[in-house]
LOMI-93412 format. One record per residue (C-alpha): residue in three letters; residue number from 1; y, z, x. Coordinates in steps of 0.05 Angstrom, whole numbers. Example, Ala and Ser with C-alpha at 12.3 -4.5 7.8 and 13.67 -1.06 7.14 Angstrom:
% residues 2
<fifi res="Ala" n="1" py="-90" pz="156" px="246"/>
<fifi res="Ser" n="2" py="-21" pz="143" px="273"/>
END
This chain:
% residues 338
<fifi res="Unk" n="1" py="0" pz="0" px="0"/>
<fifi res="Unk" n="2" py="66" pz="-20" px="26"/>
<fifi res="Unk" n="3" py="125" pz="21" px="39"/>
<fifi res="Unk" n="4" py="173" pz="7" px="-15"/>
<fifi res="Unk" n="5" py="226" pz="22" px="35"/>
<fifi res="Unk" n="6" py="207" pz="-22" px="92"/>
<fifi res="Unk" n="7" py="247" pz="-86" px="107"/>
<fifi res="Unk" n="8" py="224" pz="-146" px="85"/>
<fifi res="Unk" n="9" py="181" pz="-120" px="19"/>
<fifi res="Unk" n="10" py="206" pz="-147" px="-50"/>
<fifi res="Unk" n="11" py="226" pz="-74" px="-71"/>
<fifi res="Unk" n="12" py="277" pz="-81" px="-18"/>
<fifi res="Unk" n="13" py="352" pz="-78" px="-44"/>
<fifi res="Unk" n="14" py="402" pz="-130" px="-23"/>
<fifi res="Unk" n="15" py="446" pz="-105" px="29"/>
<fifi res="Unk" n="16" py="523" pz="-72" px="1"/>
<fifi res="Unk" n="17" py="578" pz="-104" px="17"/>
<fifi res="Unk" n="18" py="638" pz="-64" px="41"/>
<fifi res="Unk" n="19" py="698" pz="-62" px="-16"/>
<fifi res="Unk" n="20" py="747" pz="-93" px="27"/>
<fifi res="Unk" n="21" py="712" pz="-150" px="36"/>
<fifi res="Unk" n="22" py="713" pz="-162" px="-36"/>
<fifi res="Unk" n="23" py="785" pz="-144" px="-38"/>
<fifi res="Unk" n="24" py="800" pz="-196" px="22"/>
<fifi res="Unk" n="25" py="769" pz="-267" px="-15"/>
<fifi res="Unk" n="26" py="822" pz="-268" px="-62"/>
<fifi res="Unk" n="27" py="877" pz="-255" px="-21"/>
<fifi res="Unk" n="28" py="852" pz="-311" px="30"/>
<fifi res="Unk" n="29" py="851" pz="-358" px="-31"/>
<fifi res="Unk" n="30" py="925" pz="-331" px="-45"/>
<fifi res="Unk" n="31" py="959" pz="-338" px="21"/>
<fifi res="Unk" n="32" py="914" pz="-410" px="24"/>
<fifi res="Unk" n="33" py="947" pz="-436" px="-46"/>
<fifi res="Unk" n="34" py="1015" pz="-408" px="-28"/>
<fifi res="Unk" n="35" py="1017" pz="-451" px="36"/>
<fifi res="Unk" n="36" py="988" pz="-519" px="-2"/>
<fifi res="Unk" n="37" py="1046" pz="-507" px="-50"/>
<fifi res="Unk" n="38" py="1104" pz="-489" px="-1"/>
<fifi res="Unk" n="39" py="1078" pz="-563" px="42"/>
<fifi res="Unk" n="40" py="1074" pz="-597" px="-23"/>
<fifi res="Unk" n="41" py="1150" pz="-571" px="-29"/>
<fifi res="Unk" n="42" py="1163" pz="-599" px="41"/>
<fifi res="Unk" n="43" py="1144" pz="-659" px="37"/>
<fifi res="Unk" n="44" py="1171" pz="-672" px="-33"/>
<fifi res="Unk" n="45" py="1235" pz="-643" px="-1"/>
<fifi res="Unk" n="46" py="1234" pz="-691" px="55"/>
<fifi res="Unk" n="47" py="1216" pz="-751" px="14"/>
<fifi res="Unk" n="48" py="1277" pz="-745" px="-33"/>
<fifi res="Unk" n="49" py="1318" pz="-738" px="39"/>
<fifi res="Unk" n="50" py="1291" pz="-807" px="57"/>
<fifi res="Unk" n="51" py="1299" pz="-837" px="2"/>
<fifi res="Unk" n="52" py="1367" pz="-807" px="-16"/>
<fifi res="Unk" n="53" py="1387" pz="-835" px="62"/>
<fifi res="Unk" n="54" py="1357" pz="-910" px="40"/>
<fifi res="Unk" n="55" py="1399" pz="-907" px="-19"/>
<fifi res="Unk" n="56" py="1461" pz="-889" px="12"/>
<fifi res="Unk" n="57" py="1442" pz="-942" px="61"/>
<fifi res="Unk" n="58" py="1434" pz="-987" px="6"/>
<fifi res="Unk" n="59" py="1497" pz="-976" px="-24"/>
<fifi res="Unk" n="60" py="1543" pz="-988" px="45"/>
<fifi res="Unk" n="61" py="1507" pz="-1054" px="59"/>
<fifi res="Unk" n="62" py="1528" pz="-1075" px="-9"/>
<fifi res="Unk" n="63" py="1597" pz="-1047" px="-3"/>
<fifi res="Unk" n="64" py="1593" pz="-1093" px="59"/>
<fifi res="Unk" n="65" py="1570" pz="-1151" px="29"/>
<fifi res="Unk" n="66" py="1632" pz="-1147" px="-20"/>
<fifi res="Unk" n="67" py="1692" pz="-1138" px="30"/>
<fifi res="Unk" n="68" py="1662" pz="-1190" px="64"/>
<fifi res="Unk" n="69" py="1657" pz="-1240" px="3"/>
<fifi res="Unk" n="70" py="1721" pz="-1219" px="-18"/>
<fifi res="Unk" n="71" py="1751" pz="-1238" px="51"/>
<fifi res="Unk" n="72" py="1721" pz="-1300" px="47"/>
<fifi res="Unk" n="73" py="1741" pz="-1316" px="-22"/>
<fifi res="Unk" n="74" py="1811" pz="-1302" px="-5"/>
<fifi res="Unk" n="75" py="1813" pz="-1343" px="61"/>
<fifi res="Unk" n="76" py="1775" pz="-1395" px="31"/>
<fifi res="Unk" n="77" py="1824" pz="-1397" px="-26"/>
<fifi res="Unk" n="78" py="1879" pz="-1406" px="21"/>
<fifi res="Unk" n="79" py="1841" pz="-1462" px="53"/>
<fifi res="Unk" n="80" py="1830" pz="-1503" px="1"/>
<fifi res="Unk" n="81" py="1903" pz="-1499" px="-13"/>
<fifi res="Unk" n="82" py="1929" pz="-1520" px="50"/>
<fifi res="Unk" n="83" py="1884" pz="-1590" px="63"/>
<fifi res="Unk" n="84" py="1927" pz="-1615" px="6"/>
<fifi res="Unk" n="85" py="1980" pz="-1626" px="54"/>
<fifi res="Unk" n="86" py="1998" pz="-1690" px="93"/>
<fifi res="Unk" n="87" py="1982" pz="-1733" px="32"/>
<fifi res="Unk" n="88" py="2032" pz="-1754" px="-18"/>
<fifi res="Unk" n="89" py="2027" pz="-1725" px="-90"/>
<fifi res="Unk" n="90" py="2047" pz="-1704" px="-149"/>
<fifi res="Unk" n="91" py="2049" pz="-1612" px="-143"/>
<fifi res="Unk" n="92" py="2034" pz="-1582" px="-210"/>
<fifi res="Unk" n="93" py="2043" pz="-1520" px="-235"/>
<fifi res="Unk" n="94" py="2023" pz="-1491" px="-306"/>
<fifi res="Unk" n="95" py="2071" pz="-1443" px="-348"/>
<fifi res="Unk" n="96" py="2023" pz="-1418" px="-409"/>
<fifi res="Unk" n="97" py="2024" pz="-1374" px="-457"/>
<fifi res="Unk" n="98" py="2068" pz="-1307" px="-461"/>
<fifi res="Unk" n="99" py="2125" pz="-1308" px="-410"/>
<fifi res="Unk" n="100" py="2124" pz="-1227" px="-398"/>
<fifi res="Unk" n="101" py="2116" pz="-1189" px="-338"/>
<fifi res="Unk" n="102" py="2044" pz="-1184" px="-309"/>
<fifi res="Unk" n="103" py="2023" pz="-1247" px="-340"/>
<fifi res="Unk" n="104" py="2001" pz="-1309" px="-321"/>
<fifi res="Unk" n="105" py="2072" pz="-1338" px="-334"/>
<fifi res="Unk" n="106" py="2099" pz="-1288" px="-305"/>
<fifi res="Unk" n="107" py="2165" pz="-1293" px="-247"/>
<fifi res="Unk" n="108" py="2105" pz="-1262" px="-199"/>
<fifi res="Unk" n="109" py="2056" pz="-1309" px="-217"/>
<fifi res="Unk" n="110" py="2098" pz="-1377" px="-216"/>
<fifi res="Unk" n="111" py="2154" pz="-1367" px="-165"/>
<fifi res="Unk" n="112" py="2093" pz="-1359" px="-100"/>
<fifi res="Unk" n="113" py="2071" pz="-1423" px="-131"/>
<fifi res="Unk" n="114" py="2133" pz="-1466" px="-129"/>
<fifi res="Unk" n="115" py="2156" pz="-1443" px="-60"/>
<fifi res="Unk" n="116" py="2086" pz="-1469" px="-34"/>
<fifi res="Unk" n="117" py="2094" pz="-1532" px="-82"/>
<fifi res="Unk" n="118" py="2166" pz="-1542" px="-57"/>
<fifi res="Unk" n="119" py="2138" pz="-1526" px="13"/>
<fifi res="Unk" n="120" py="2079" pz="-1570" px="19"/>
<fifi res="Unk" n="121" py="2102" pz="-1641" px="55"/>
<fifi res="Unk" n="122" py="2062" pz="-1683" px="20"/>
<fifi res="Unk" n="123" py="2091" pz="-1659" px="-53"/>
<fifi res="Unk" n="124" py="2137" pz="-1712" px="-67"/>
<fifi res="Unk" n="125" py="2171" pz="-1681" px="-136"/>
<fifi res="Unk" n="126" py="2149" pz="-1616" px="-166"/>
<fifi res="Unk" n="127" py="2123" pz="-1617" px="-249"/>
<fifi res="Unk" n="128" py="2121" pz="-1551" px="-291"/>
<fifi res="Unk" n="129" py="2068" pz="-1569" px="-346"/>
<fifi res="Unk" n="130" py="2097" pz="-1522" px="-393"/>
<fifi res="Unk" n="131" py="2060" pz="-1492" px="-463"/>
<fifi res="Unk" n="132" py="2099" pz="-1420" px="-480"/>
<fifi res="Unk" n="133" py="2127" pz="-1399" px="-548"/>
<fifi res="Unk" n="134" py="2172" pz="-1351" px="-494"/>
<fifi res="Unk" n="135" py="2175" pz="-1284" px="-481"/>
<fifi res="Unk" n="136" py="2216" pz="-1237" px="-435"/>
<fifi res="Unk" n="137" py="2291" pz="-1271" px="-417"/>
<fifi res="Unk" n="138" py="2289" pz="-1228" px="-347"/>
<fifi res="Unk" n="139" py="2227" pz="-1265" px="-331"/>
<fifi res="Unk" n="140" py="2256" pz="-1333" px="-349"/>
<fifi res="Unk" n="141" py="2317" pz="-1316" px="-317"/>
<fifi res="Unk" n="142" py="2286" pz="-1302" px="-244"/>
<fifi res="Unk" n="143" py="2242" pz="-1369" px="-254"/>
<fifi res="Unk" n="144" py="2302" pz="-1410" px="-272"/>
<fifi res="Unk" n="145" py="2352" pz="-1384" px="-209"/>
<fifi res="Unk" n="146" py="2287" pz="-1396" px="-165"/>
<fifi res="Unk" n="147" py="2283" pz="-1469" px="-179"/>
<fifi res="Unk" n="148" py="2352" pz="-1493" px="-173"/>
<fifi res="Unk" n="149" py="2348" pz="-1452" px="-103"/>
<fifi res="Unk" n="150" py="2290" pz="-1483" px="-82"/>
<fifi res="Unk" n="151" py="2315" pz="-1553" px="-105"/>
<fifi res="Unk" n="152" py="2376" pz="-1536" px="-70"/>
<fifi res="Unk" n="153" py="2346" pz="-1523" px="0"/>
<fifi res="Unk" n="154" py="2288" pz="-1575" px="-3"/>
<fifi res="Unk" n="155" py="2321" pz="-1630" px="-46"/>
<fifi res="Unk" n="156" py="2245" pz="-1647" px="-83"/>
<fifi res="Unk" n="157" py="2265" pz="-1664" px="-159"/>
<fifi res="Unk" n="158" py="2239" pz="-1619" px="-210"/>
<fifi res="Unk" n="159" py="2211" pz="-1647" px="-272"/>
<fifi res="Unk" n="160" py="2184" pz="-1607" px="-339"/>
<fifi res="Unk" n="161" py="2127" pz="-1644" px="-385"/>
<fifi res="Unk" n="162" py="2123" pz="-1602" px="-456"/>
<fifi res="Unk" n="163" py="2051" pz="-1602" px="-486"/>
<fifi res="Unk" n="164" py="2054" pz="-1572" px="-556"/>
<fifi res="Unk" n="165" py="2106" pz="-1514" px="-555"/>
<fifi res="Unk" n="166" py="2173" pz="-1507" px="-497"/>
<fifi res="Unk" n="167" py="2211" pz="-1454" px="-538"/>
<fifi res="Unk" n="168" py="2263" pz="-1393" px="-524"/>
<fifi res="Unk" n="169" py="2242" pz="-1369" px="-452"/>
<fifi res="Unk" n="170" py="2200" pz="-1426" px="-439"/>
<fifi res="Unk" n="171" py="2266" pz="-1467" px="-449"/>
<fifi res="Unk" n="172" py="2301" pz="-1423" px="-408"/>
<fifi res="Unk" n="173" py="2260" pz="-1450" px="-349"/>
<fifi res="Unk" n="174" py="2262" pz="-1525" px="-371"/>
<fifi res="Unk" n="175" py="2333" pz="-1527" px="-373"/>
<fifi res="Unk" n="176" py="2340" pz="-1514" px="-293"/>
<fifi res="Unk" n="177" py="2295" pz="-1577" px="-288"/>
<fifi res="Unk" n="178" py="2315" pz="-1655" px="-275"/>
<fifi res="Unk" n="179" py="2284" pz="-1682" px="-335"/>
<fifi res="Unk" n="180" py="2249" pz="-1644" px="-395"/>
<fifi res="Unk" n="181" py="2188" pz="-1692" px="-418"/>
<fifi res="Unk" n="182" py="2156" pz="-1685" px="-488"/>
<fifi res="Unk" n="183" py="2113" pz="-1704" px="-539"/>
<fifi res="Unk" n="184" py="2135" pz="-1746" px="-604"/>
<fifi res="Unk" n="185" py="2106" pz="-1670" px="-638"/>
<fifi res="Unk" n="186" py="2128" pz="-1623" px="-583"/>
<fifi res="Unk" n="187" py="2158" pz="-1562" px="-612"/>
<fifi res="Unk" n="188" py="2228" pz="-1552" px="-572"/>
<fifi res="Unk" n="189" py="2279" pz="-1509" px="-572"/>
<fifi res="Unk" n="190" py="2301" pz="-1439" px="-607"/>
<fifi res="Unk" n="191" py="2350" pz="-1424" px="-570"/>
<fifi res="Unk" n="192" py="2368" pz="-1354" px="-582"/>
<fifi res="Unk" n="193" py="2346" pz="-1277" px="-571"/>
<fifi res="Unk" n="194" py="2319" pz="-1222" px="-622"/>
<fifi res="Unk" n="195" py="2297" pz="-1156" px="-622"/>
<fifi res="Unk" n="196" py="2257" pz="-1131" px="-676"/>
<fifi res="Unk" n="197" py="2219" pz="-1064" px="-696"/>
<fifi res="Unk" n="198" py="2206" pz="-1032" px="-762"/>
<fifi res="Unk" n="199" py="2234" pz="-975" px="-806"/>
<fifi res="Unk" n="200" py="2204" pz="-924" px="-836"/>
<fifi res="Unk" n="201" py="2255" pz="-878" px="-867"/>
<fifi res="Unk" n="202" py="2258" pz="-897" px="-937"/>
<fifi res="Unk" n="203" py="2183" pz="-891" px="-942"/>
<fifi res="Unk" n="204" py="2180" pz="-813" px="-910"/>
<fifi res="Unk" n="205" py="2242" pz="-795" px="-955"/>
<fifi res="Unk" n="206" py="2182" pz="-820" px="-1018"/>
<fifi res="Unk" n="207" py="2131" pz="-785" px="-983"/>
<fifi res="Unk" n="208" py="2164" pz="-729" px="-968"/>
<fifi res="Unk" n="209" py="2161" pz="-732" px="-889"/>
<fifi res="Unk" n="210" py="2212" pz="-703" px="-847"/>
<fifi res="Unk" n="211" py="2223" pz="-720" px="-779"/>
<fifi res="Unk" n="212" py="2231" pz="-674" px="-720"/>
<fifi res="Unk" n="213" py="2262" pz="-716" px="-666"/>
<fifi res="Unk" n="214" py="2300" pz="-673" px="-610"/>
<fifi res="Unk" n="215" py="2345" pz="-712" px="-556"/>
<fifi res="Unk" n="216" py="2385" pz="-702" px="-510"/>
<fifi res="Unk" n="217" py="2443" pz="-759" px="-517"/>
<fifi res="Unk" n="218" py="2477" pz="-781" px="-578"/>
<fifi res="Unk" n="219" py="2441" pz="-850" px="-580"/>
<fifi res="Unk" n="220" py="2376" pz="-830" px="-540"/>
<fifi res="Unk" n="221" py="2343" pz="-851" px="-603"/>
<fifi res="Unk" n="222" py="2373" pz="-898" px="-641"/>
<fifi res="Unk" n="223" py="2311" pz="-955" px="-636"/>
<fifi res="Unk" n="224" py="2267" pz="-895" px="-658"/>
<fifi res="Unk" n="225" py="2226" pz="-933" px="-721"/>
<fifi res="Unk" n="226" py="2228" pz="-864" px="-765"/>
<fifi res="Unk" n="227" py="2303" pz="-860" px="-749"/>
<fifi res="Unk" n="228" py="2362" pz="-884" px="-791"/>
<fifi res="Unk" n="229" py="2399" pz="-939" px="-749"/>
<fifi res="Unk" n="230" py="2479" pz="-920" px="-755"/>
<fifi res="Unk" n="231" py="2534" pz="-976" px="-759"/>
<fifi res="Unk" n="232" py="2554" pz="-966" px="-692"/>
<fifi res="Unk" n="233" py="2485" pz="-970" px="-661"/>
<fifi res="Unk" n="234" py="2468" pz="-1033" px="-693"/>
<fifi res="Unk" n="235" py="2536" pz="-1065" px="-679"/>
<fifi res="Unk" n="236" py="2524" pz="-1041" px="-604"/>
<fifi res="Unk" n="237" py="2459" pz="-1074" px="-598"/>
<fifi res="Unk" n="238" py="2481" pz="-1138" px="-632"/>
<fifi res="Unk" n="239" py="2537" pz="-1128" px="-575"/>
<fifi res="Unk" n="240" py="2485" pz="-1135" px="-522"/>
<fifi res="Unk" n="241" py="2440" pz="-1187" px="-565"/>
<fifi res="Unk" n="242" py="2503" pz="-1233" px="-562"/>
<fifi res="Unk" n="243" py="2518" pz="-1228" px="-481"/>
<fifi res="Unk" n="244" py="2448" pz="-1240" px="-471"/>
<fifi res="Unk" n="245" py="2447" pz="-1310" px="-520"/>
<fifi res="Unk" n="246" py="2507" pz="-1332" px="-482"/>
<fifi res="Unk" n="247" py="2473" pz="-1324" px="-416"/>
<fifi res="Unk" n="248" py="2413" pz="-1367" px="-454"/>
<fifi res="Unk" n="249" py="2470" pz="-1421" px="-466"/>
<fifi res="Unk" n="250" py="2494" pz="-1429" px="-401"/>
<fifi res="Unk" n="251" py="2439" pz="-1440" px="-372"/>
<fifi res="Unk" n="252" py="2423" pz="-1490" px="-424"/>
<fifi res="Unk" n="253" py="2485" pz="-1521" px="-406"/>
<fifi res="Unk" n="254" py="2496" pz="-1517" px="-336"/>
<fifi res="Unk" n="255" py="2424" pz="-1560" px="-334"/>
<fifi res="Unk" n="256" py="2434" pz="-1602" px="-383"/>
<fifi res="Unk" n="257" py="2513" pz="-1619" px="-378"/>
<fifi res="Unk" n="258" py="2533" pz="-1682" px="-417"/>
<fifi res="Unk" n="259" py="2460" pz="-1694" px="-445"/>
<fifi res="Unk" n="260" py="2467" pz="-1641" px="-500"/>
<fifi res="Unk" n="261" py="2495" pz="-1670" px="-558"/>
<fifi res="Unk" n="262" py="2527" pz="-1593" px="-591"/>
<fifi res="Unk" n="263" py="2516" pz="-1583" px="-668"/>
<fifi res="Unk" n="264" py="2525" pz="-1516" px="-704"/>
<fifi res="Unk" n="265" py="2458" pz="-1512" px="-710"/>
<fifi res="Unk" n="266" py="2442" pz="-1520" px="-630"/>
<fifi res="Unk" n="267" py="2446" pz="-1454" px="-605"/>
<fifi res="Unk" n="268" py="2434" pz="-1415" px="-672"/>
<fifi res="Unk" n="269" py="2354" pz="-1405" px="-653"/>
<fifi res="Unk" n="270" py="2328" pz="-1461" px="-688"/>
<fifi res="Unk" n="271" py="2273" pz="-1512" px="-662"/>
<fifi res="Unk" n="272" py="2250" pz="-1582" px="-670"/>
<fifi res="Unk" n="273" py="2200" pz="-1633" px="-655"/>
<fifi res="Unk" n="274" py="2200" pz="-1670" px="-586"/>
<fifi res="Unk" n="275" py="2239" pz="-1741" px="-623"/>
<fifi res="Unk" n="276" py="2297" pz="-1695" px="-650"/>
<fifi res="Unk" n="277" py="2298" pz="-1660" px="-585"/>
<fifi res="Unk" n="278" py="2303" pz="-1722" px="-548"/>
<fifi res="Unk" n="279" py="2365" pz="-1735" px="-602"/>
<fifi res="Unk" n="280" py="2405" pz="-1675" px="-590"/>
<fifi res="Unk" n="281" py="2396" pz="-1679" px="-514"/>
<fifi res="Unk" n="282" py="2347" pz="-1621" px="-504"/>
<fifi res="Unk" n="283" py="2296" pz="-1671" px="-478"/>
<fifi res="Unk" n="284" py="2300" pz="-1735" px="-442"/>
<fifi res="Unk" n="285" py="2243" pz="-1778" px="-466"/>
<fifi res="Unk" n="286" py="2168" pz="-1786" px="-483"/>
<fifi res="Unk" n="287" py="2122" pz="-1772" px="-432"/>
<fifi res="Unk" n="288" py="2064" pz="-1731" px="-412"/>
<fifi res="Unk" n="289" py="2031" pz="-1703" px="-344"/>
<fifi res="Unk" n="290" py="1994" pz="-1780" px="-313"/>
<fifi res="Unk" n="291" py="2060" pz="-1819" px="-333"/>
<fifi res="Unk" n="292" py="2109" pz="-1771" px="-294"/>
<fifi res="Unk" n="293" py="2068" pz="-1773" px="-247"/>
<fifi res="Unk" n="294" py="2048" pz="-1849" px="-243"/>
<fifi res="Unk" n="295" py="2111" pz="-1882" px="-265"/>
<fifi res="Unk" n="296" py="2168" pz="-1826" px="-244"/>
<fifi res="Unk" n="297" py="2143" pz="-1788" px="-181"/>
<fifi res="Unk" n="298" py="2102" pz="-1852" px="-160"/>
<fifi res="Unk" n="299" py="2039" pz="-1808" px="-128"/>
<fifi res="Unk" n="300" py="1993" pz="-1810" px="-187"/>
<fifi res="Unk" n="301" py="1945" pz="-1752" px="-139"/>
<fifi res="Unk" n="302" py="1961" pz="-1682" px="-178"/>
<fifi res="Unk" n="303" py="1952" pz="-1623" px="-144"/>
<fifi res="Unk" n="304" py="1949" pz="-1562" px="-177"/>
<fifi res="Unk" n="305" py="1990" pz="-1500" px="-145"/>
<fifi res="Unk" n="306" py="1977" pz="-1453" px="-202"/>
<fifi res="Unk" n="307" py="1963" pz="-1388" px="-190"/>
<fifi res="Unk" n="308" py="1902" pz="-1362" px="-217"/>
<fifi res="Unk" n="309" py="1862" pz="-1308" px="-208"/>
<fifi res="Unk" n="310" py="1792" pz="-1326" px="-167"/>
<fifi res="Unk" n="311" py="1729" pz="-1291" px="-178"/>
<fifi res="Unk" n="312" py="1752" pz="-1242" px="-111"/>
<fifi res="Unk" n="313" py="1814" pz="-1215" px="-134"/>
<fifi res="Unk" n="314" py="1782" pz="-1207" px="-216"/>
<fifi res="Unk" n="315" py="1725" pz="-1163" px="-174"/>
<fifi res="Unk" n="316" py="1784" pz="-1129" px="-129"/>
<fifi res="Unk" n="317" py="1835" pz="-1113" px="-190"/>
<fifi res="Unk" n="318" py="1769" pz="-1078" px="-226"/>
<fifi res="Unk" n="319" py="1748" pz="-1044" px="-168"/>
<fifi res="Unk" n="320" py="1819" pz="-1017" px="-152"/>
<fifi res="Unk" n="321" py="1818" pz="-1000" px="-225"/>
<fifi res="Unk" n="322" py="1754" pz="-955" px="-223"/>
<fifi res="Unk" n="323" py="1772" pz="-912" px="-157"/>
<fifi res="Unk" n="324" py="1841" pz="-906" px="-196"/>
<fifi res="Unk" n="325" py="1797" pz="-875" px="-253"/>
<fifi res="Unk" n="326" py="1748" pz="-839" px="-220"/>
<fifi res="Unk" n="327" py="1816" pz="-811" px="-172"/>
<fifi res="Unk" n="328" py="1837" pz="-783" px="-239"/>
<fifi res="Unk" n="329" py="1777" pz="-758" px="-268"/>
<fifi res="Unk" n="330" py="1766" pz="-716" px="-208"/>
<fifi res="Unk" n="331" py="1845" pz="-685" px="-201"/>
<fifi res="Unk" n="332" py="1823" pz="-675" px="-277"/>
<fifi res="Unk" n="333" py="1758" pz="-633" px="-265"/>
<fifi res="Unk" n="334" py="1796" pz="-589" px="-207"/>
<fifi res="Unk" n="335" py="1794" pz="-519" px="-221"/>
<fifi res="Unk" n="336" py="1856" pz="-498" px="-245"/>
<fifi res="Unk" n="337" py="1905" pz="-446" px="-210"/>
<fifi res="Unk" n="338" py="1909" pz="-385" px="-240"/>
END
């Protein structure tokens, strides 16, 4: 009979384990998950560096890429301008639309054209293709004294071609030139000035509105629209109305001396079509853009010297525009002083 207690015999119990052995398994486990999660932090950590550094790479190559197409665009703009030179024709330059400041018919947008037209050695007369209801008489006014300057010093004839409409400011800038083309249906003319708004009083007294307008300045607010205009303000303004229409006819005048055939009815705003201008001296005869430049200038080549806005400067003015923005978004968000 075997010994129950003796090694080896199926009686034998297993061997004990000491407790803090038990207690040490799990905490090996621990420290080994904690360290697979703080490298899985790492490396997360470090790709989002690399990829945050490939973006901003990214974004400075394309920054790149646009400075340098905008340079080109610019340079490449004033290229193409400048091979026009040496051969003879026919320098055109659009007045459309609105004349108003910031425009496309605008004294910044058309005089840079005519001093390169009136510039270029090969532009043997200089035509303003004109389409403008009008606009802003200061505007008109800057265009007009530029191209009896520039006639002055580089003695190139000026000539204006009227499409459908040459009216109010638009005139203003014909009149300074040699001859004033039209169509048969051209709209010419109104020769005058306005300034118009709205008033409101009579409707507040009905509704029972009052208005609260504070000013410093007995007149600070006499074009205010929920204002009552007094006698003298409106005589005042018609004061200034008046000095400005007899600037307008002046300049009508002084370009189109003996031509103008004066009626009552000249000066007094009104408009006609291009025959009856052509009748009362305002134009000089039927024509459009190929004949002036075929059978007047004699170089039947047109170059355009309009200024327009290329794809470069459209990409620049938006760009400028969205760092103004952002610029005041973030004096906005600044913590305020306190």
């Amino acid at each position: 009979m075997s010994d129950p207690f003796q090694p080896g015999t199926p009686d034998t119990p297993a061997p004990s384990v000491p407790p803090s052995a038990v207690r040490a398994e799990p905490a090996e486990a621990r420290a080994g998950w904690e360290r697979e999660t703080l490298e899985k932090l790492v490396f997360a950590t470090l790709d989002e560096q690399r990829r945050a550094r490939r973006w901003r790479t990214v974004t400075r190559l394309a920054w790149l890429a646009f400075l340098v197409f905008l340079t080109w665009a610019l340079l490449y703009r004033g290229a193409s301008s400048a091979t026009s030179k040496s051969l003879p024709h026919t320098a055109v330059i659009e007045i459309k639309g609105e004349i108003a400041d910031g425009g496309d018919a605008s004294a910044e947008a058309v005089v840079p054209a005519m001093r390169a037209a009136f510039e270029d050695e090969g532009a043997k007369a200089v035509v303003l293709l004109i389409n403008s209801p009008g606009g802003s008489p200061v505007q008109a006014g800057i265009i007009n004294d530029e191209i009896r300057r520039l006639k002055a010093k580089h003695g190139k004839p000026v000539y204006a071609v009227v499409e459908e409409t040459c009216a109010s400011a638009a005139y203003y800038i014909a009149a300074a030139s040699d001859k004033i083309f039209v169509d048969k249906a051209s709209i010419v003319g109104s020769i005058g000035v306005l300034m118009d708004g709205f008033g409101f009083t009579g409707l507040m007294d009905k509704l029972g509105v009052e208005r609260r307008l504070l000013t410093a300045g007995e007149n600070k607010g006499f074009l205010d629209p929920f204002s009552p205009m007094t006698d003298k303000q409106k005589a005042y303004a018609q004061t200034m109305l008046g000095q400005i229409h007899q600037q307008f006819i002046d300049v009508v005048k002084t370009g189109r001396g003996k031509r103008l055939k004066e009626t009552p009815e000249l000066f007094s705003g009104l408009f006609w079509s291009g025959q009856q201008a052509i009748e009362l001296g305002l134009a000089d005869q039927l024509g459009n853009l190929d004949f002036v430049a075929r059978e007047v200038v004699k170089a039947e080549e047109l170059v355009d010297y309009t200024r327009r806005e290329n794809v470069a400067e459209r990409l620049a003015k938006k760009f400028g525009a969205a760092m103004g923005e952002g610029a005041v978004r973030a004096v906005r968000n600044l913590p305020a002083l306190r």
